[in-house]
C-alpha positions, 0 to 999 in steps of 0.5 A, spaced: 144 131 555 147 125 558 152 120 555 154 114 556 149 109 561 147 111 567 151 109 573 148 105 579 144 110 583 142 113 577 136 113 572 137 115 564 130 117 561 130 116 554 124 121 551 122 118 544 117 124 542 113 123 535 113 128 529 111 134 532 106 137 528 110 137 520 117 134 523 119 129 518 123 125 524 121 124 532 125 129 536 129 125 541 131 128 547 135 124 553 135 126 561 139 123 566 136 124 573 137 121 580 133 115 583 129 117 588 128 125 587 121 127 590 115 129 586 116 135 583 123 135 582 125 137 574 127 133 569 128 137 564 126 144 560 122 140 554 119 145 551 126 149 550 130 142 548 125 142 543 124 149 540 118 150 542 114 156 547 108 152 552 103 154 547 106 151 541 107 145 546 100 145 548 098 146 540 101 139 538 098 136 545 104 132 548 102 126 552 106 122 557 105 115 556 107 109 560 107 102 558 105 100 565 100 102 570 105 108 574 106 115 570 112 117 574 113 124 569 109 129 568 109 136 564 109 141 569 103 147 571 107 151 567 107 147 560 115 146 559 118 143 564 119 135 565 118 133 571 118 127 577 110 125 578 112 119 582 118 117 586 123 113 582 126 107 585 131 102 580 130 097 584 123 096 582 123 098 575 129 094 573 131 089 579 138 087 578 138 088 571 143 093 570 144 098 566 138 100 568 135 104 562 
């Protein structure tokens, strides 16, 4: 897990996941990755920083879900690992906004 704001040149995702299936409180999990890295490239083992096996990720039916219209990261074909779907370009997302979170 990453600390701190991302430096330029550097994207910070922050994963707020809702309660799984009978945890009390959200995970929260947090990846820094670097702008512009191809599609498929990994963001992070999400099952495993969750505690969690590809089919009990599966069960609890994870989405990915974005507040417009571009899915930049996906669940891998494995159901564990976070991964690039869409290239990532700062710029675009935050403009001169910085940090860019």
């Amino acid at each position: 897990a990453a600390r701190g704001w991302a430096a330029p040149g550097r994207v910070a995702l922050l994963a707020v996941l809702l309660p799984l299936c009978c945890r009390a409180a959200p995970e929260r999990l947090r990846y820094t990755i670097a702008e512009e890295l191809p599609r498929g490239s990994l963001v992070g083992p999400l099952a495993r920083d969750l505690g969690l096996s590809a089919d009990q990720l599966a069960a609890r039916k994870l989405r990915i879900v974005a507040g417009d219209e571009k899915h930049y990261f996906t669940l891998g074909e494995d159901n564990t690992n976070l991964r690039v779907n869409e290239r990532i370009d700062r710029e675009d997302i935050c403009g001169a906004v910085s940090p860019c979170v």
